[in-house]
C-alpha positions as CSV (number, residue, x, y, z in Angstrom):
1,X,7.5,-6.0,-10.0
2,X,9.2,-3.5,-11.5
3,X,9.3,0.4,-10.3
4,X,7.2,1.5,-13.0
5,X,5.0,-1.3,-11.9
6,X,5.1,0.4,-8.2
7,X,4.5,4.2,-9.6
8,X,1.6,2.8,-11.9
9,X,-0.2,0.7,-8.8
10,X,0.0,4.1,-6.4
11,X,-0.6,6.2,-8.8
12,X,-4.0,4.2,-9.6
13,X,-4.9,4.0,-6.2
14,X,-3.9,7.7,-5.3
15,X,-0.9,6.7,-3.2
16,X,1.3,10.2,-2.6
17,X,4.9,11.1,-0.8
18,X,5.9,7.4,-1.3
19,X,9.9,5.9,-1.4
20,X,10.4,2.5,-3.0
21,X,12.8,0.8,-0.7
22,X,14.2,-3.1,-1.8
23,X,10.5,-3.5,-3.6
24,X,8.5,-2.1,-0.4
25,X,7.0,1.2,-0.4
26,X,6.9,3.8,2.1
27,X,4.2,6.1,2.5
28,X,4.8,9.2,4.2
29,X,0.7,9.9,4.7
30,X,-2.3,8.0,4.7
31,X,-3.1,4.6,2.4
32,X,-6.8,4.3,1.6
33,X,-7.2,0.9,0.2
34,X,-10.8,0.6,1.5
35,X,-13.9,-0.5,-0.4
36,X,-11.9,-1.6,-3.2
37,X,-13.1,-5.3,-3.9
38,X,-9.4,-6.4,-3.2
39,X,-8.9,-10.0,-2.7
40,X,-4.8,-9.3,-2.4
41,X,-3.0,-6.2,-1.5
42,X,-1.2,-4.4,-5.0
43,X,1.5,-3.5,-3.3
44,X,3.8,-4.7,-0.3
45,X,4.6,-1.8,1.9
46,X,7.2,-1.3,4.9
47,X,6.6,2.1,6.7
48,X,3.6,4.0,6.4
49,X,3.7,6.9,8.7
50,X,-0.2,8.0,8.7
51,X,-3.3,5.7,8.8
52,X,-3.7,2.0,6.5
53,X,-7.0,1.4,5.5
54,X,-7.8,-1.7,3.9
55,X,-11.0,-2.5,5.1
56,X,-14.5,-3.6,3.5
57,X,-12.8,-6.2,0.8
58,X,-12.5,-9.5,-0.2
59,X,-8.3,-9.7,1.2
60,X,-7.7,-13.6,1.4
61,X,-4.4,-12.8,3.0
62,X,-2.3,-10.0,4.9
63,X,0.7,-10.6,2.4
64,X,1.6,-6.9,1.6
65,X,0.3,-5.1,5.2
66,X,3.1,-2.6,6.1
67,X,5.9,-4.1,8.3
68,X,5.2,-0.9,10.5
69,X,2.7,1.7,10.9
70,X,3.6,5.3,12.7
71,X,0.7,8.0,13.3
């Protein structure tokens, strides 16, 4: 995936005051990924320093959750 892949997928899914890092992104703020019908994650994150939300979808795997998550 290629950074414009990256800046279209948050950018679709409102996903703000993010770094690409070795393919990962980190979020400096909330990720609402909630009621989105999702059966995969879009994205593969490392740090999100706010809340993750990915609940309410049809995930079949955690592939993608953030390696770490600071509130």
């Amino acid at each position: 995936m290629t950074d414009k892949d990256i800046h279209d997928i948050c950018n679709k899914y409102d996903i703000e005051n993010y770094t690409i890092e070795d393919g990962l992104v980190n979020v400096k703020g909330n990720v609402y990924l909630n009621n989105k019908g999702l059966e995969k994650l879009p994205l593969a994150f490392g740090i999100v320093s706010g809340n993750f939300y990915c609940s309410h979808n049809k995930l079949t795997s955690l592939v993608g959750v953030p390696k770490e998550v600071r509130e």
